[in-house]
DSSP file (Angstrom, degrees, kcal/mol; ACC not computed):
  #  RESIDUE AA STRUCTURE BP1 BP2  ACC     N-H-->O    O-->H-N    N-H-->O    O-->H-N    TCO  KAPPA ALPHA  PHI   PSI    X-CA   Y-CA   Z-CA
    1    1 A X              0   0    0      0, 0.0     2,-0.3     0, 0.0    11,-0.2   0.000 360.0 360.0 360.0 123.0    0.0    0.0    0.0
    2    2 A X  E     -A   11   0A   0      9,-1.2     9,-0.8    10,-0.2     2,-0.4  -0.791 360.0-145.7-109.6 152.9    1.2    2.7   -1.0
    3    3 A X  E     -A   10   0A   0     -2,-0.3     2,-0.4     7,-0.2     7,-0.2  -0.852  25.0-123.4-112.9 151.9    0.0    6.8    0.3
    4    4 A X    >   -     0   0    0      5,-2.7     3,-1.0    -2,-0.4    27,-0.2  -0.647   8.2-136.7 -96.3 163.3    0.1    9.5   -2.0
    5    5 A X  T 3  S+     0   0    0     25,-3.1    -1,-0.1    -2,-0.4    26,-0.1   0.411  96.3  46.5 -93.5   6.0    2.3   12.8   -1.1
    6    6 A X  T 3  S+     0   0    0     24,-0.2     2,-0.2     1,-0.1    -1,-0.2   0.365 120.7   5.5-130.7  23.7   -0.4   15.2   -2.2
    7    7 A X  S <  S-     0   0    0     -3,-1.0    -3,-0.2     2,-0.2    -1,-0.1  -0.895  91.7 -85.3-163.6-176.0   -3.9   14.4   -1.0
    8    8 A X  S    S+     0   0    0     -2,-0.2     2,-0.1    -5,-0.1    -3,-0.1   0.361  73.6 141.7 -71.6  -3.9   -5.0   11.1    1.8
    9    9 A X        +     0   0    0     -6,-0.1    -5,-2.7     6,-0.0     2,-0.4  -0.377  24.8 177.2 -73.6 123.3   -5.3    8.4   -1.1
   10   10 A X  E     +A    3   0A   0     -7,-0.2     2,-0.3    -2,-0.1    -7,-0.2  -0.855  27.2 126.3-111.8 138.2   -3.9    5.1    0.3
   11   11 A X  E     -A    2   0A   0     -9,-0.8    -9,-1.2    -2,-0.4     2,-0.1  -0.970  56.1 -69.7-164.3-169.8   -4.3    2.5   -2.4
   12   12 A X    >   -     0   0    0     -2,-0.3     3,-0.7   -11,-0.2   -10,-0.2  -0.191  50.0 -95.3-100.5-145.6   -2.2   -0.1   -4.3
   13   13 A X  T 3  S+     0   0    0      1,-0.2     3,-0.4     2,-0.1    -1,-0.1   0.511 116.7  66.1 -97.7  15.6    0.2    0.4   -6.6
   14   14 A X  T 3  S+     0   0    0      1,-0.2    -1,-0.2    14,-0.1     4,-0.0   0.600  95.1  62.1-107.9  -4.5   -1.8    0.0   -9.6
   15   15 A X  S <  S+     0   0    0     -3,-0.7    18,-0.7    17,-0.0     2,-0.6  -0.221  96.1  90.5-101.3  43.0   -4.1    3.7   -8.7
   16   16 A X  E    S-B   32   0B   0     -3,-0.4    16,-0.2    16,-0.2    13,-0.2  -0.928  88.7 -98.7-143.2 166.6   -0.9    5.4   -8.9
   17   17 A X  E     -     0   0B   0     14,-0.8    12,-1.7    -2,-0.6     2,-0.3   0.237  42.0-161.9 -49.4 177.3    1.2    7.2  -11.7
   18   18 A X  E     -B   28   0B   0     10,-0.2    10,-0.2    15,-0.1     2,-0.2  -0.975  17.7-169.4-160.6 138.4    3.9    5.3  -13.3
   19   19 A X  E     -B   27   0B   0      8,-1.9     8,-1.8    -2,-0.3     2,-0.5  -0.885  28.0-112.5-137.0 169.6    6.7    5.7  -15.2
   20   20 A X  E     -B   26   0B   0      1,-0.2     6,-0.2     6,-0.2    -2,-0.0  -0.838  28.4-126.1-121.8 154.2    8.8    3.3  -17.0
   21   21 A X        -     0   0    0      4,-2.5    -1,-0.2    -2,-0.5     6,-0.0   0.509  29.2-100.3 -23.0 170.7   12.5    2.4  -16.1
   22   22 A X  S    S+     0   0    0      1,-0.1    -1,-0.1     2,-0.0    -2,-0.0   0.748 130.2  52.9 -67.6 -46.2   15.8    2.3  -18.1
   23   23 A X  S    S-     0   0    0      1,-0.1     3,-0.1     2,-0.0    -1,-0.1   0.390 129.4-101.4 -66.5   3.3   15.2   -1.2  -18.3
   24   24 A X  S    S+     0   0    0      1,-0.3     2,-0.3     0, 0.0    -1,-0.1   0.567  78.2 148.2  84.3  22.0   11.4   -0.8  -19.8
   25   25 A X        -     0   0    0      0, 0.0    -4,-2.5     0, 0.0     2,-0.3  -0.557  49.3-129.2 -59.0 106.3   10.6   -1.5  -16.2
   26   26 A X  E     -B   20   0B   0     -2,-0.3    -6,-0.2    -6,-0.2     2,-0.2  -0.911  24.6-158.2 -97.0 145.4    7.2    0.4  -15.0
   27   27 A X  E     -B   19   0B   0     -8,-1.8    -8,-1.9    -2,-0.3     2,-0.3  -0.619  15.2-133.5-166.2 110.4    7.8    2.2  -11.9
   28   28 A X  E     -B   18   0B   0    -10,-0.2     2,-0.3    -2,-0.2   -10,-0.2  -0.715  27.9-156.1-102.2 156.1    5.0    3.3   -9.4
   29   29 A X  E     -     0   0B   0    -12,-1.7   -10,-0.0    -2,-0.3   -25,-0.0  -0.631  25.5-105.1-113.3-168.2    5.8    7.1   -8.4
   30   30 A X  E    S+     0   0B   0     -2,-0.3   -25,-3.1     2,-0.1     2,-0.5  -0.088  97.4  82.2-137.2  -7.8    4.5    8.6   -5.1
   31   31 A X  E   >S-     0   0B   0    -27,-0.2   -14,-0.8   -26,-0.1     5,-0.6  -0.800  81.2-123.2-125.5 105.4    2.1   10.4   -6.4
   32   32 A X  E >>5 -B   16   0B   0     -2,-0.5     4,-2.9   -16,-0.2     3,-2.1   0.186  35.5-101.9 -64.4 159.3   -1.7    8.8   -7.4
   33   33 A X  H 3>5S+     0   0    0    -18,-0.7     4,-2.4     1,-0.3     5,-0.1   0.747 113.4  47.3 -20.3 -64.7   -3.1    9.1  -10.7
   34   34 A X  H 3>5S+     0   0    0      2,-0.2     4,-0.7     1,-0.2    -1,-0.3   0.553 116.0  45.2 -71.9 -10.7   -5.7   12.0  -10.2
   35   35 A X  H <>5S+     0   0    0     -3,-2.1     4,-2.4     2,-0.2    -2,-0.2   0.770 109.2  50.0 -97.7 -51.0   -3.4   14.0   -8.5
   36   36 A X  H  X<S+     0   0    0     -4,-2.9     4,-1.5    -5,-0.6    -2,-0.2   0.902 116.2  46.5 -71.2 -23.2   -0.4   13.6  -10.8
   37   37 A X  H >X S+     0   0    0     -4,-2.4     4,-1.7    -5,-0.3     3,-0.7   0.947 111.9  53.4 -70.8 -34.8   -3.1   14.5  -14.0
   38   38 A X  H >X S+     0   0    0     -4,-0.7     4,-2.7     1,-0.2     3,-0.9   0.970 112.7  42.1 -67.3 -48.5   -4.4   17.6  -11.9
   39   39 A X  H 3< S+     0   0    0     -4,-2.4    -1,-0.2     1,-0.3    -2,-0.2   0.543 107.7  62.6 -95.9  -1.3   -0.8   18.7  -11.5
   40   40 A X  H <X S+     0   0    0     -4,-1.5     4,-1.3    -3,-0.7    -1,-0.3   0.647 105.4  43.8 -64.5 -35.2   -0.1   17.9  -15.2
   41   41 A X  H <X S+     0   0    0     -4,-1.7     4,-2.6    -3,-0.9    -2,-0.2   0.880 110.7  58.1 -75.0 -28.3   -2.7   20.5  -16.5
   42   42 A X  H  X S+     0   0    0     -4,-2.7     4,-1.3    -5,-0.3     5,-0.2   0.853 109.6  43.2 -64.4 -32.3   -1.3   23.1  -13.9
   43   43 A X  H  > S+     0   0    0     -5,-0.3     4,-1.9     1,-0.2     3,-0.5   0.956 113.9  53.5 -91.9 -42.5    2.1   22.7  -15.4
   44   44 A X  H  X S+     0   0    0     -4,-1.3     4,-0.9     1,-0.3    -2,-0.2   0.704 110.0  43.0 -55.7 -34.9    0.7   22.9  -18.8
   45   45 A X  H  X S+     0   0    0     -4,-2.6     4,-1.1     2,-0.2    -1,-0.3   0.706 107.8  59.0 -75.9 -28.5   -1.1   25.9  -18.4
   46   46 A X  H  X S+     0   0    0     -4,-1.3     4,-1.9    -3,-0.5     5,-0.4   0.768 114.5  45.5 -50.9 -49.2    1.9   27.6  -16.5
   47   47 A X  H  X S+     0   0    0     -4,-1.9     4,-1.7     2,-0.2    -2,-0.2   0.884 106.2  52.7 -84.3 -30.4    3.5   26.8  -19.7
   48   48 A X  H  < S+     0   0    0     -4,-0.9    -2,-0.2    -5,-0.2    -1,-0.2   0.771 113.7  45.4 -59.4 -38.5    0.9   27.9  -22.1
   49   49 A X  H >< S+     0   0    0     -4,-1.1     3,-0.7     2,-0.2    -2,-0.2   0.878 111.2  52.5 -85.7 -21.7    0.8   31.5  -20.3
   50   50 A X  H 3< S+     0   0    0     -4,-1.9     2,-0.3     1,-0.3    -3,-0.2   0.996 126.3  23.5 -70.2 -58.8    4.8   31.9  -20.2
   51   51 A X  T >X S+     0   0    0     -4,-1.7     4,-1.3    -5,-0.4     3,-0.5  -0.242  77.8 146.2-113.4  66.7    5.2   31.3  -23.6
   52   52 A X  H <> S+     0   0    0     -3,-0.7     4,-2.0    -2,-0.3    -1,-0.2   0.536  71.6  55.0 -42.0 -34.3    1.6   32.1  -25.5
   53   53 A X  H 34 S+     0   0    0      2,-0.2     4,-0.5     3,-0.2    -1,-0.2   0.398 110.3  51.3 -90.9  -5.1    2.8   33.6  -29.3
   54   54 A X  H <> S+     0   0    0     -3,-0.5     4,-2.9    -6,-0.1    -2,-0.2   0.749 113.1  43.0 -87.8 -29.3    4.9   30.0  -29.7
   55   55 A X  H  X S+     0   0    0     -4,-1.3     4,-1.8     2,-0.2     5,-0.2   0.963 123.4  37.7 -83.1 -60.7    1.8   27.9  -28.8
   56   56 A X  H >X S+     0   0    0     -4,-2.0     3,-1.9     1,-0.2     4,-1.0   0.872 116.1  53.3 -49.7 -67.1   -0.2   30.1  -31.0
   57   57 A X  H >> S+     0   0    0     -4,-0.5     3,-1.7     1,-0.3     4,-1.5   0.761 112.8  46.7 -12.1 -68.3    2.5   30.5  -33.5
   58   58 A X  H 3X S+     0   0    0     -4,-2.9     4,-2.4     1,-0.3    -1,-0.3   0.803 110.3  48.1 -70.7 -18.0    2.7   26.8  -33.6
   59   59 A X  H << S+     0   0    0     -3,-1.9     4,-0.4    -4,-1.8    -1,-0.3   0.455 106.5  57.5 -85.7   2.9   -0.9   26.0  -33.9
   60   60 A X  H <X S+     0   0    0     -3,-1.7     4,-0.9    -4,-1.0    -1,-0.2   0.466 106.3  47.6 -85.4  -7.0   -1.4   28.3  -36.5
   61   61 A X  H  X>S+     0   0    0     -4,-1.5     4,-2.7    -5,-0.4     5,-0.8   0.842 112.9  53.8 -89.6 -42.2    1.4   26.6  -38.7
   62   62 A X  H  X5S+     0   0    0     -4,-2.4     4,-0.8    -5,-0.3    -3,-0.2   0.890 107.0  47.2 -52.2 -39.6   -0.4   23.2  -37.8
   63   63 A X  H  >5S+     0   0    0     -4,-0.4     4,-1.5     2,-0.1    -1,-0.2   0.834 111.1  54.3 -66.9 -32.9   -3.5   24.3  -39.0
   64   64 A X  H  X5S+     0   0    0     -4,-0.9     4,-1.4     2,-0.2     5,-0.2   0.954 110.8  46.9 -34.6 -87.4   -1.7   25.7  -42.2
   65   65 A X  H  X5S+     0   0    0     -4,-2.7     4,-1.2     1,-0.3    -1,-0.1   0.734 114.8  44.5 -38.0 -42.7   -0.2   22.4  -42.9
   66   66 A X  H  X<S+     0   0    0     -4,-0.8     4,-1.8    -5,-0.8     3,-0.3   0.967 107.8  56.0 -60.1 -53.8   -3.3   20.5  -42.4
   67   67 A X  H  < S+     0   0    0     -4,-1.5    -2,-0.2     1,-0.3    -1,-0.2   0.838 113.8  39.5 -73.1 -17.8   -5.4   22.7  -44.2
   68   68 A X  H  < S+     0   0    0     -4,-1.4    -1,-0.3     1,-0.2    -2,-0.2   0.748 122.0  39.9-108.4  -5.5   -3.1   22.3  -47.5
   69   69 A X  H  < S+     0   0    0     -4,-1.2     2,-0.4    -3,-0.3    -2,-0.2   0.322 105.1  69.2-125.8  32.4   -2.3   18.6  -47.3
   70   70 A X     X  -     0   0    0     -4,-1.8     4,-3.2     1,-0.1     5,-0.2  -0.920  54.7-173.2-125.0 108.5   -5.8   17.1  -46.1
   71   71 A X  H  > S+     0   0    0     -2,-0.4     4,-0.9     1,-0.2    -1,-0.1   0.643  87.3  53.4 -46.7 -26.3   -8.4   17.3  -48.5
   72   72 A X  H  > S+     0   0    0      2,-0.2     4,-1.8     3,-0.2    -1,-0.2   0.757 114.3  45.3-110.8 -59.4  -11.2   16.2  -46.4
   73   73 A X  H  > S+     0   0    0      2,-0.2     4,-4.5     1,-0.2     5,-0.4   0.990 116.1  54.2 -65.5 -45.4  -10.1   19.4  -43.5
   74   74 A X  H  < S+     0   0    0     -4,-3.2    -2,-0.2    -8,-0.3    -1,-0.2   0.878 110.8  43.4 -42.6 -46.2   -9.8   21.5  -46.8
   75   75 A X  H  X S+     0   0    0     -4,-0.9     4,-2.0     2,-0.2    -1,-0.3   0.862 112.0  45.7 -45.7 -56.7  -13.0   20.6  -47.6
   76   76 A X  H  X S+     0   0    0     -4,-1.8     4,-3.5    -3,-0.3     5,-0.3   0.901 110.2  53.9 -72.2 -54.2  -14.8   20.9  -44.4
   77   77 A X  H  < S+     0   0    0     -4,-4.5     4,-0.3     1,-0.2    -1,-0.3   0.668 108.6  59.9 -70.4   9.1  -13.2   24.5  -43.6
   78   78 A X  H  4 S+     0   0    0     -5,-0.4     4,-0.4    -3,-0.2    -2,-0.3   0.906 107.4  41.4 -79.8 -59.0  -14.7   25.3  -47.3
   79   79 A X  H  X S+     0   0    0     -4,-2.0     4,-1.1     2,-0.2     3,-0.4   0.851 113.8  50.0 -73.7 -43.6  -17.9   24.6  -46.4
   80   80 A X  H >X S+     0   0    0     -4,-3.5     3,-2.9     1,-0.2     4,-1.1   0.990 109.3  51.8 -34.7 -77.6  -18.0   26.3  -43.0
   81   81 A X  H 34 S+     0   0    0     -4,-0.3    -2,-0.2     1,-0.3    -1,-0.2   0.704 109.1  49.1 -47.4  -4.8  -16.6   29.4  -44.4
   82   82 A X  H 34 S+     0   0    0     -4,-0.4    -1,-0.3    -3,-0.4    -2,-0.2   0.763 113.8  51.3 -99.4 -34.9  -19.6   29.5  -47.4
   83   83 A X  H << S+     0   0    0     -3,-2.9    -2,-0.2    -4,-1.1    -3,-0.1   0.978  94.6  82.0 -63.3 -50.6  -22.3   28.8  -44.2
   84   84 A X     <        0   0    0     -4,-1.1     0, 0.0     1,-0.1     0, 0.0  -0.265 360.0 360.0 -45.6 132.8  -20.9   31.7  -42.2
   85   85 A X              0   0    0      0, 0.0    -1,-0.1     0, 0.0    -2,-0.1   0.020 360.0 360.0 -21.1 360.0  -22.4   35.3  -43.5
């Protein structure tokens, strides 16, 4: 049984995160599942505001790329943009 180091969750080892080894080993960490995703978005959003014109930057080049080598998205934002006024 392991407890996790940021909320009361006592469990086994299979409700907590996991990472895998050098040896391809998985690895319980310390910290359970819902707690290590809660403290995954936080860091993701900490990172989203620091650097905000490279994540747009890059998701406007992704959309770019899409839009000229999938026919099917080409399509679809064709036909939105004719519904819109």
């Amino acid at each position: 049984m392991r407890t996790c180091l940021h909320c009361p969750h006592e469990g086994p080892d299979d409700t907590f995160a996991h990472y895998k080894d050098a040896k391809g080993k998985l690895r319980p960490r310390n910290v359970c599942s819902e707690c290590h995703r809660r403290l995954a978005a936080h860091r993701q959003a900490e990172y989203k505001e620091r650097n905000l014109e490279h994540v747009r930057e890059a998701q406007r080049l992704r959309k770019y790329l899409k839009y000229h080598n999938d026919p099917e998205f080409r399509a679809r934002c064709l036909e939105d943009a004719k519904r819109k006024p």
